[in-house]
C-alpha positions in Angstrom: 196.6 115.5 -64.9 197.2 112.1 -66.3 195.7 109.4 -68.7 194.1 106.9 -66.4 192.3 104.3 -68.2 191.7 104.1 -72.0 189.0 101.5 -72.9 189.1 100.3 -76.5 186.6 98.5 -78.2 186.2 96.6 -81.7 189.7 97.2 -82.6 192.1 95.3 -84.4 193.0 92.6 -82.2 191.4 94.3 -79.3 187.3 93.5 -78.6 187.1 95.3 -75.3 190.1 95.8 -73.7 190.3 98.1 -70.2 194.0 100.0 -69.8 194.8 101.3 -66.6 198.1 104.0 -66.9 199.7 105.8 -63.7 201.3 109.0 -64.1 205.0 108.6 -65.4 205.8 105.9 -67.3 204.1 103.1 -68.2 205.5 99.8 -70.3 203.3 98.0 -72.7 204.7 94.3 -72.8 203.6 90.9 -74.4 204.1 88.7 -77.3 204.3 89.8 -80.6 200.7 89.9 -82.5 199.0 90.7 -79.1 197.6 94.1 -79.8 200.6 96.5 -78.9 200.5 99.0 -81.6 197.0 98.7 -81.6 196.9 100.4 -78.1 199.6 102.9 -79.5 197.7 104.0 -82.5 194.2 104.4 -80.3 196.3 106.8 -78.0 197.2 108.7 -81.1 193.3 109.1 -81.7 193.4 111.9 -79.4 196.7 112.7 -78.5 198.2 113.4 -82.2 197.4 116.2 -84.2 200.3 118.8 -83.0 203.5 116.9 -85.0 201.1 114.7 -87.2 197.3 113.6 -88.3 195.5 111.7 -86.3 195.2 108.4 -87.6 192.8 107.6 -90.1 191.2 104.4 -89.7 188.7 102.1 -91.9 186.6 98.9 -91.9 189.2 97.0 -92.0 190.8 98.0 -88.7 187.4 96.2 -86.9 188.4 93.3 -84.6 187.8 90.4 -86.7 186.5 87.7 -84.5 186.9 84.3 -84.3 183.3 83.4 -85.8 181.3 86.1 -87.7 181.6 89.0 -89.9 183.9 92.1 -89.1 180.9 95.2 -88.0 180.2 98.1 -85.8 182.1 100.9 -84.7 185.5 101.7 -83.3 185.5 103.5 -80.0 188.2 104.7 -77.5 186.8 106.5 -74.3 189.5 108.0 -72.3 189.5 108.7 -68.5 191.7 111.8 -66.7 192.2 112.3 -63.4 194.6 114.0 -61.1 193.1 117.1 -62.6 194.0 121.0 -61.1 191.6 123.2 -60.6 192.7 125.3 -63.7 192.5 121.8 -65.4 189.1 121.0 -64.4 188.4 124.8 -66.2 190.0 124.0 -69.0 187.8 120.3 -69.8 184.7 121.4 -67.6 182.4 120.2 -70.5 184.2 116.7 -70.0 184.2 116.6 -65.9 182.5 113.6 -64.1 182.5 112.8 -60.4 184.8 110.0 -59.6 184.0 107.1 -56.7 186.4 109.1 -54.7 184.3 112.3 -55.5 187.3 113.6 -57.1 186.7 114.9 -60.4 187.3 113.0 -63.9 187.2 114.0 -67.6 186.1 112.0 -69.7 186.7 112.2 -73.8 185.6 109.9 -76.6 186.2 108.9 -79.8 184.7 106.9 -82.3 185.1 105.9 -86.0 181.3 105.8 -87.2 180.1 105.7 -90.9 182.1 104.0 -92.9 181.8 105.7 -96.9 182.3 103.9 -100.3 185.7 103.6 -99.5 185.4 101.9 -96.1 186.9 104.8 -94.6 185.6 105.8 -91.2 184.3 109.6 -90.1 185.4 110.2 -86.7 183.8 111.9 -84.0 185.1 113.5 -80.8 183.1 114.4 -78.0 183.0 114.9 -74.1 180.9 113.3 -71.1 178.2 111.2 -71.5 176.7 113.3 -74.4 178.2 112.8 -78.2 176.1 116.2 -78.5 178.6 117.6 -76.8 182.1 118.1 -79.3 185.1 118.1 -78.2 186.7 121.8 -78.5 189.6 123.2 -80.1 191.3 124.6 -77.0 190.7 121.1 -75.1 192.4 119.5 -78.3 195.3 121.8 -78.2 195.8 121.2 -74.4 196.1 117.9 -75.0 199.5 117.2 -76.4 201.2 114.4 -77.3 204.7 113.6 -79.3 205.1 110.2 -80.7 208.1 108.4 -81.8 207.9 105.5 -84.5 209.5 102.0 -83.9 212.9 102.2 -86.5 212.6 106.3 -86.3 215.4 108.2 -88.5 216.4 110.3 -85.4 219.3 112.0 -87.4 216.3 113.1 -89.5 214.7 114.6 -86.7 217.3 116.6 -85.5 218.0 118.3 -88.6 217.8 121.8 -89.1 214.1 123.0 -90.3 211.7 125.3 -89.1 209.7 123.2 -87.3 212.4 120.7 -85.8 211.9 119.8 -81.8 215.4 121.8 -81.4 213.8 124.5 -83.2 210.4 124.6 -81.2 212.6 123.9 -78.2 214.8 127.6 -78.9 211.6 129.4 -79.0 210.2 127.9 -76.0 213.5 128.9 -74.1 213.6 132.5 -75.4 212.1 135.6 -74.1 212.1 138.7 -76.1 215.2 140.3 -74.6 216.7 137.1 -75.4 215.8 137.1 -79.3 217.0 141.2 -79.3 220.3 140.0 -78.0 220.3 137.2 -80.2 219.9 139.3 -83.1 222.1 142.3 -82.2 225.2 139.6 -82.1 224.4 138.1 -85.4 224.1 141.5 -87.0 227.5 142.3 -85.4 228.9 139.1 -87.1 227.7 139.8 -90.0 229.1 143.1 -90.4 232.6 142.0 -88.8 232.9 138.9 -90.9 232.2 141.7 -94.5 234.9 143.4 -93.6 237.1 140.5 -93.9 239.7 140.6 -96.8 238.8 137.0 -97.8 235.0 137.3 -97.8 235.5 140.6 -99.3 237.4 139.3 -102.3 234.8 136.6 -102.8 231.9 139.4 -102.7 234.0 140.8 -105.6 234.9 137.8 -107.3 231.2 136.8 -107.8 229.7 140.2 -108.7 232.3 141.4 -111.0 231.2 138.5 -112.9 227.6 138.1 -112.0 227.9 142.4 -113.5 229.6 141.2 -116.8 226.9 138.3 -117.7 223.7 139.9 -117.1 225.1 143.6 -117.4 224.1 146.5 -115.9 220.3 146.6 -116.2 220.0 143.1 -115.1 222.8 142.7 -112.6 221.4 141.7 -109.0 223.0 143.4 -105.7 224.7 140.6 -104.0 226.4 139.7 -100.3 228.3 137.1 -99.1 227.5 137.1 -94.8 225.5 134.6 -92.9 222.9 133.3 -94.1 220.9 133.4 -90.4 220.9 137.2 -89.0 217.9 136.8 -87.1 216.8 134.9 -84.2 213.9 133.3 -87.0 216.5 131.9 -89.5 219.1 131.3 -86.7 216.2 128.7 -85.2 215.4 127.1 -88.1 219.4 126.1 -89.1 220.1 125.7 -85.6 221.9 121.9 -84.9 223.4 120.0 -82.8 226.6 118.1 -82.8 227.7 114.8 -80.9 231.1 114.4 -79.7 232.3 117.7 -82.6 230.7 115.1 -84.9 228.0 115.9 -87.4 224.5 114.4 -85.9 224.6 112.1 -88.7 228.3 110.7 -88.4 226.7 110.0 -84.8 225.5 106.2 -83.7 222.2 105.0 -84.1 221.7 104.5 -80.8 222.8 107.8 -79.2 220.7 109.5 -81.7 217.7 108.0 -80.8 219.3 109.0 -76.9 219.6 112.5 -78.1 216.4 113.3 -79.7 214.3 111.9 -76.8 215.7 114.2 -74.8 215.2 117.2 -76.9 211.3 115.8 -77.3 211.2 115.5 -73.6 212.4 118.8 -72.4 210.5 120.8 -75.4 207.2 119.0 -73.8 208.0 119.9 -70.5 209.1 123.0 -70.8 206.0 124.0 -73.2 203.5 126.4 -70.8 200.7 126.3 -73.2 199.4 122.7 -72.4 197.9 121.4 -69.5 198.6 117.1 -70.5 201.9 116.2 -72.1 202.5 112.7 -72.9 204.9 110.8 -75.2 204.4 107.3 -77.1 207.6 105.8 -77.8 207.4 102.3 -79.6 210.7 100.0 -79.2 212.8 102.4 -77.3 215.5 99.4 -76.9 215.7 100.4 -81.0 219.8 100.5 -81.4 220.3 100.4 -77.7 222.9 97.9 -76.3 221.4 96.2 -72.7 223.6 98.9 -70.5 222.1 102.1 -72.5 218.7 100.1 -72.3 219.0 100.4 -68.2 220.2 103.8 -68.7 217.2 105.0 -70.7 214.2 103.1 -68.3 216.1 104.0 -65.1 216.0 108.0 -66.1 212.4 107.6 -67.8 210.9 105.9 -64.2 212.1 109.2 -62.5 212.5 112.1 -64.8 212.4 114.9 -62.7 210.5 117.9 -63.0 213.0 121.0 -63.1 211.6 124.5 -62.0 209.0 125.6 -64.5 208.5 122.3 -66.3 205.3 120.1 -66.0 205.4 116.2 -65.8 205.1 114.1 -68.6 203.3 110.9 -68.9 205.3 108.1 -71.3 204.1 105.3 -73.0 206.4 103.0 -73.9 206.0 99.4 -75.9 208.4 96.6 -75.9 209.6 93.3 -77.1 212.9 92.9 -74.9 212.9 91.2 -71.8 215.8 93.0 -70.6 213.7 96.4 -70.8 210.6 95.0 -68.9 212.8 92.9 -66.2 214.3 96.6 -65.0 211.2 97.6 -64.9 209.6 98.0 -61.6 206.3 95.9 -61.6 204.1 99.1 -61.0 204.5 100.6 -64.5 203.9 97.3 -66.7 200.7 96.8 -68.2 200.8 93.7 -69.9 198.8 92.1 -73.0 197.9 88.6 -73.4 196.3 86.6 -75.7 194.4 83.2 -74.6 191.7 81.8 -75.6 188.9 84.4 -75.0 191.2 87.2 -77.0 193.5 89.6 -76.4 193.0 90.6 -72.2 195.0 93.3 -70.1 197.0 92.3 -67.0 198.6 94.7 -64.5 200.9 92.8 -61.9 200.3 96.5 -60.0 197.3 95.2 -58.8 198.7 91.0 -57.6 198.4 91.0 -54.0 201.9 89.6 -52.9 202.8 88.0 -49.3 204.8 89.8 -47.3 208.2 90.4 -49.2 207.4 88.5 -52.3 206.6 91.6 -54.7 210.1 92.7 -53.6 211.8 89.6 -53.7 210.3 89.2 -57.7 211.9 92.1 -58.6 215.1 91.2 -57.7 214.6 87.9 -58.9 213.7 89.1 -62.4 216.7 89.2 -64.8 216.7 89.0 -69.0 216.2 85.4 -69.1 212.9 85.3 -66.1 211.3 88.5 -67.9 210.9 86.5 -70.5 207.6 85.4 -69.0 206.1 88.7 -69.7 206.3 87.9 -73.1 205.5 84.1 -73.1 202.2 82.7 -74.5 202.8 79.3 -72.2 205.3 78.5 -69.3 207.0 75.7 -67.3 208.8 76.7 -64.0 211.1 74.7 -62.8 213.7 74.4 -60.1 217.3 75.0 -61.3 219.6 74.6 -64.6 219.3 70.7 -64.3 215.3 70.6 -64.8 216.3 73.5 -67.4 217.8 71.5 -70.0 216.3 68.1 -69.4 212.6 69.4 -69.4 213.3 70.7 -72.5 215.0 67.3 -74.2 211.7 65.3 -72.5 209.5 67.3 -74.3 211.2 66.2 -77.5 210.8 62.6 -76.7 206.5 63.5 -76.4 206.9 65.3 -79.6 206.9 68.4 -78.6 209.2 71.3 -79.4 208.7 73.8 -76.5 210.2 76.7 -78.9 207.9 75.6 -82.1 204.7 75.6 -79.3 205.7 79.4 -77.8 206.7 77.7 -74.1 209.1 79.6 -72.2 210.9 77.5 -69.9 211.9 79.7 -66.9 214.4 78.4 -63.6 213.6 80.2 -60.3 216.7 79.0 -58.7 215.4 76.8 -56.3 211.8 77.1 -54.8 211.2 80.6 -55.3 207.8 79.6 -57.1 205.7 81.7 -54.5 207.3 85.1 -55.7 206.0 84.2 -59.1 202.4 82.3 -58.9 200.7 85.0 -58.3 201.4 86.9 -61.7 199.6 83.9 -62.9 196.0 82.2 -63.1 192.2 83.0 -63.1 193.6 86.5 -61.4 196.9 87.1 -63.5 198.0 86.1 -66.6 195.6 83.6 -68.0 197.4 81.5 -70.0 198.4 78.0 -69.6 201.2 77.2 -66.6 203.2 74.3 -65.1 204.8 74.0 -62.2 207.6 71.2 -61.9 208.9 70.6 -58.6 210.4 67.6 -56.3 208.4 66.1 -53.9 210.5 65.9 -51.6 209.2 63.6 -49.7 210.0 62.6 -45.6 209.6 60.4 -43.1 210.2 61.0 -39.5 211.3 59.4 -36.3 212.0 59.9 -32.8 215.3 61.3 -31.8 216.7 59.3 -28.9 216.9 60.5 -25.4 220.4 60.2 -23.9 221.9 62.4 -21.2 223.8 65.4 -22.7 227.2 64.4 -21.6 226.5 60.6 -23.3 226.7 62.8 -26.9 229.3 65.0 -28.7 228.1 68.5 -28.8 228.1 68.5 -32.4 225.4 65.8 -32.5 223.3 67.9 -30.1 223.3 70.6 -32.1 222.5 68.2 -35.3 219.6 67.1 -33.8 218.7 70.4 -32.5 218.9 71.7 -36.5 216.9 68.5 -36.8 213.9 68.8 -35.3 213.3 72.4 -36.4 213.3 71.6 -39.6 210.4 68.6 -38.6 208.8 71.9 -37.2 208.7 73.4 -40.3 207.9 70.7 -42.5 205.0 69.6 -39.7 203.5 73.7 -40.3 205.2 75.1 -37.2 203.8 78.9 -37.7 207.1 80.5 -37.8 210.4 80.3 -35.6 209.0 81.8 -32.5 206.7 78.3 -32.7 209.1 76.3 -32.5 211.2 77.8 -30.0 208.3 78.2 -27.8 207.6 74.9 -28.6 210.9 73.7 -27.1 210.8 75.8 -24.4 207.5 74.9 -22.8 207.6 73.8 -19.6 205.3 71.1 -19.6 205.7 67.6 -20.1 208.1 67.4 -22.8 207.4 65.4 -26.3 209.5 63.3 -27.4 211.4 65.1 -30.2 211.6 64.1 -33.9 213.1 64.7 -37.1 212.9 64.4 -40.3 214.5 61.4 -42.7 215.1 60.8 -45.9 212.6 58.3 -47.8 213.3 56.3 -51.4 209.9 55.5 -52.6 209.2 52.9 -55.0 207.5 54.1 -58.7 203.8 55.3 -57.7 203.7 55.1 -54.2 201.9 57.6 -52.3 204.0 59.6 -50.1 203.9 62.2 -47.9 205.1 65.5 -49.8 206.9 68.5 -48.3 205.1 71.4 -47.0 206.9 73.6 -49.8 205.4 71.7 -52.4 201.6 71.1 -50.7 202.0 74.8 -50.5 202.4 75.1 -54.3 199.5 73.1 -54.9 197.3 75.6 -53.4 197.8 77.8 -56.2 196.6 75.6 -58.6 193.4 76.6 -60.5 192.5 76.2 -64.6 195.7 77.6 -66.1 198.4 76.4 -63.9 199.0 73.2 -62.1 201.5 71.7 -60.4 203.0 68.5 -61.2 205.3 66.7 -59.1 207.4 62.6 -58.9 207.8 60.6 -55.8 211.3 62.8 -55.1 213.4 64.5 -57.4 213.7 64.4 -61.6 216.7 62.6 -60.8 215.5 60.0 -58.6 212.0 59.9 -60.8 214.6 59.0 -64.0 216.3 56.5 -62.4 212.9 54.7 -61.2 212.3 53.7 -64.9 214.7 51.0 -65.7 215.0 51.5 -69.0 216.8 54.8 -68.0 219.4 54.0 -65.8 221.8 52.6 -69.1 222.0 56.5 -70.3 221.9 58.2 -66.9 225.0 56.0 -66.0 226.7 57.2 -69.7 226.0 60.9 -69.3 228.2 60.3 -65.7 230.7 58.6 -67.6 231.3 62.0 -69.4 232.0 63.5 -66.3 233.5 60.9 -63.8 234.2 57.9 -65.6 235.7 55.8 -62.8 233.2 56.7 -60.7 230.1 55.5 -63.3 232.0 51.9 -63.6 231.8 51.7 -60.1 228.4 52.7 -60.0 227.4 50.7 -62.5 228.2 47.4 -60.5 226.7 48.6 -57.5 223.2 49.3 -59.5 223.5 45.9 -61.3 224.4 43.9 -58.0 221.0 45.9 -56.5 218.6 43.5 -55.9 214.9 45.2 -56.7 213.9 48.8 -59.4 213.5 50.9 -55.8 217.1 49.8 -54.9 218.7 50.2 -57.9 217.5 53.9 -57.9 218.0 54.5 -54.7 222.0 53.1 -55.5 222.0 55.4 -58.8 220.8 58.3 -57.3 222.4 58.4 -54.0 225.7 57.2 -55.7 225.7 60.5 -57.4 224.0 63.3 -55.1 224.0 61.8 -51.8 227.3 60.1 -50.7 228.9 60.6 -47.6 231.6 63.1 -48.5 229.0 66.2 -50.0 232.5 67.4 -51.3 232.1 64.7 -53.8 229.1 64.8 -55.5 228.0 65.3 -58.6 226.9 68.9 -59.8 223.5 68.4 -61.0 223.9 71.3 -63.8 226.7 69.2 -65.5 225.1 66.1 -65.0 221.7 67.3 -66.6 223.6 68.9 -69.2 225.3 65.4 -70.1 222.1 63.7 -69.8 219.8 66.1 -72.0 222.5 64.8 -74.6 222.5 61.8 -74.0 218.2 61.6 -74.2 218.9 63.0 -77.4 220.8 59.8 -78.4 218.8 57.1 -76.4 215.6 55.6 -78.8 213.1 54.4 -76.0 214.1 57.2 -72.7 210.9 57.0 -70.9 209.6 60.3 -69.5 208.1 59.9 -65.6 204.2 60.5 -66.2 204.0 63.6 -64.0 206.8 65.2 -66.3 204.4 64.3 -69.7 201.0 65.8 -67.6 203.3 68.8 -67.4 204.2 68.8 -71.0 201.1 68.7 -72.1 199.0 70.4 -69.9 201.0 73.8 -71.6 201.1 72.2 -75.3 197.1 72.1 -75.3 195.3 73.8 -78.0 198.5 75.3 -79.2 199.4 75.5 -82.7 203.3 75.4 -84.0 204.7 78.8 -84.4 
């Protein structure tokens, strides 16, 4: 039996959000303000009540919207499913029939009548019929532990009678265990009073206890253990950490230690039939290593003999929590323009291989974008850092407007597109990329033994990658292609082209592809070639572009220099600029576009009157729109 959807309406932040959960874990992501807690505190609506009250809610926790006055009530209607047939006994005043004709229980809750105070009455019932209350023995088999972001876990493990370790003991101990148990701590008791120095303390403090209150008044007194019973044994039961005290103990392994004493006293605990556990900010304490630790043992807990699964609920603000975890268990919150909506990238239908390939592909820095309000993709570390000094030129400060700015490492956009738009994340989204443009020609035909066998294999590279670019299907295309019997087509391939500013050209197939995904919240925005080329097309750039090379080959930018100012036309001299830096003969020699875009964002920095390509400034804004400063 697990939580399966929990609709919320009217509250907080939240005017009618759907949640879908799957049984195990599930992680709660998105930016702060978004509604996270919110979801936390309406699970505790029903699932509290055994280690605390339920919450207590009042006007004030309405959603407030964006026009209008604050009214009506707060309701959360829970849906179960994967019930047993002992569970469908247990909430058979709650069952429904499912699509699947499986059966469902339903439960909900409202906050109704507000009194002088503002405070809410709340009312539990089952099915389709308030009439119908939700029982005490349903209540009780619903249990649910939850942990509190910056939770004192040191404080939780301390000895009491109602401690987790404590609860855990009982859980654990049959009847002949408890008469064993208390048969050895009588034995110590007795052994340890016959020792010399406990007995001469005994004396000690009743010899004079006797002569101040006298003999009327004098008390019998021991000196023994103070737990000689299984009872008092479990409530000063506690645990130490490395032979150190629990409170001598990191923060961090604390928290570690007391989630696992929650988690096995749930699972091992006969009497419910759900168990769940709501853990805010987990990463609490945790260096990035323990944080893979914890969210690799909490997507697989296993169930042991005689325990029963537990369902987790888990909220985060680190990107290095949600990027290990698998997308199946994130359910994501995101707040546009029509309020606070749910996202589940569960549910994205990927190509073939691109669901995998995300996951690999997201680290710390690309999680990030479960988090983000507004993003800009581009291609590598280059775009990276210059995107983000262009912006500055417009005005805008990507951090102050809550962009993330995320690199996939080349053209990797398709694994990543479809967590976005009108059926993803709704927020706003640009794509930068190179156009890439080509040309192609015919590749000449000359007997074999007329050419090295290098260049035949060249041109044989060649023209599948005009196969590609021209929508060959797939490999076995081309092949069969160049294998066909018939009468044979002249070959071609594909050559480089150095358009002048605004000309039309004929983009790659990549890139044509990427503009397919376009709808109202992300677009795709792309020069005549590449950022670097597109730079170098406006003149009044080419002064800085040549200084930031200087940095890093300063022989090679005088040289350069002469070549661009002895360059007759604009095209040319980008064409010179660019080519004399990324495309010379000898690859071995060419610039590193990281290093260069570093030395260039600096030098835009220090350049009055750097002129951002229009695509680049479309981009910009199209993520900046409607956004406020944070």
């Amino acid at each position: 039996m697990y939580l399966a959807e929990l609709t919320i309406k009217n509250f907080r932040k939240l005017r009618d959000a759907k949640l879908k959960f799957q049984p195990g874990l599930n992680v709660l992501v998105g930016p702060n303000n978004v509604g996270k807690s919110a979801v936390v505190d309406a699970l505790r609506t029903l699932l509290a009540g055994h280690e605390e009250p339920y919450p207590r809610l009042d006007v004030a926790d309405r959603h407030r919207p964006k026009a209008g006055e604050q009214e009506g009530d707060i309701s959360f209607h829970f849906i179960f499913k994967g019930l047993s047939h002992d569970d469908e006994a247990d909430f058979i005043a709650a069952l429904q029939p499912s699509a699947d004709n499986t059966m469902e229980a339903h439960i909900h809750v409202r906050y109704t009548d507000a009194d002088q105070t503002g405070r809410f009455r709340v009312k539990r019932w089952c099915g389709n019929h308030q009439d119908i209350p939700l029982t005490s023995d349903m209540m009780e088999n619903l249990r649910g532990v939850y942990l509190q972001p910056l939770r004192d876990a040191a404080q939780g493990l301390r000895p009491s009678r109602n401690s987790q370790l404590a609860r855990l003991l009982h859980l654990l101990t049959d009847d002949e265990g408890r008469e064993e148990i208390n048969t050895a701590l009588k034995e110590l008791d007795e052994q340890l009073q016959q020792n010399e120095a406990i007995k001469s303390t005994h004396a000690a403090i009743s010899t004079r206890h006797g002569s101040m209150m006298g003999e009327q008044l004098a008390q019998v007194l021991a000196v023994g253990l103070s737990a000689t019973d299984f009872q008092r044994l479990s409530a000063r039961l506690s645990l130490t950490a490395q032979s150190m005290e629990i409170e001598q103990n990191g923060l961090g392994f604390n928290n570690l230690i007391f989630m696992a004493v929650v988690l096995s006293e749930l699972a091992k605990n006969p009497e419910a039939a759900y168990r769940s556990l709501i853990v805010e900010e987990p990463e609490a304490h945790l260096h990035p290593q323990l944080q893979r630790v914890l969210l690799s043992y909490l997507a697989g807990i296993p169930t042991k003999e005689g325990e029963k699964p537990v369902q987790l609920f888990v909220t985060s603000h680190s990107p290095n929590f949600a990027s290990n975890s698998k997308l199946e268990s994130l359910v994501c919150l995101i707040e546009n323009e029509a309020g606070v909506e749910t996202f589940f990238p569960r549910d994205v239908q990927f190509a073939k291989g691109k669901r995998e390939k995300l996951e690999r592909y997201l680290d710390v820095t690309r999680a990030e974008l479960f988090f983000a309000r507004r993003v800009i993709f581009v291609e590598g570390a280059a775009e990276l850092m210059l995107v983000d000094a262009l912006a500055k030129i417009l005005g805008f400060d990507l951090r102050e407007y809550g962009v993330s700015l995320i690199s996939v490492e080349g053209l990797n956009f398709d694994s990543f597109l479809p967590l976005f738009g009108e059926k993803g994340l709704r927020i706003p989204v640009s794509v930068i990329t190179d156009a890439d443009p080509f040309e192609e020609e015919v590749v000449p035909e000359l007997a074999e033994g007329e050419r090295p066998a290098e260049e035949i294999q060249e041109d044989l590279l060649a023209e599948a990658a005009y196969l590609d670019e021209a929508d060959a299907e797939n490999g076995d295309e081309a092949e069969k292609r160049a294998d066909e019997a018939a009468e044979p087509k002249k070959k071609k391939r594909l050559i480089a082209v150095y358009p002048a500013l605004g000309e039309n050209v004929r983009i790659s197939s990549n890139t044509l592809k990427m503009k397919e995904s376009e709808d109202q919240f992300v677009k795709v925005y792309h020069g005549v070639k590449t950022l670097e080329y597109d730079l170098a097309l406006q003149g009044e750039n080419r002064d800085a572009m040549l200084k930031a090379l200087a940095e890093l080959h300063p022989r090679i930018s005088v040289a350069l220099r002469k070549i661009v100012d002895g360059t007759p036309d604009n095209t040319a001299k980008a064409k010179a600029l660019f080519c004399g830096m990324f495309e010379r003969k000898d690859t071995n020699c060419d610039v590193q576009k990281g290093s260069f875009g570093q030395a260039l964002a600096e030098q835009i920095s220090l350049t009055p009157g750097f002129k951002v390509p229009e695509y680049l400034a479309q981009a910009i804004q199209h993520v900046c729109q409607g956004a406020d400063k944070t």
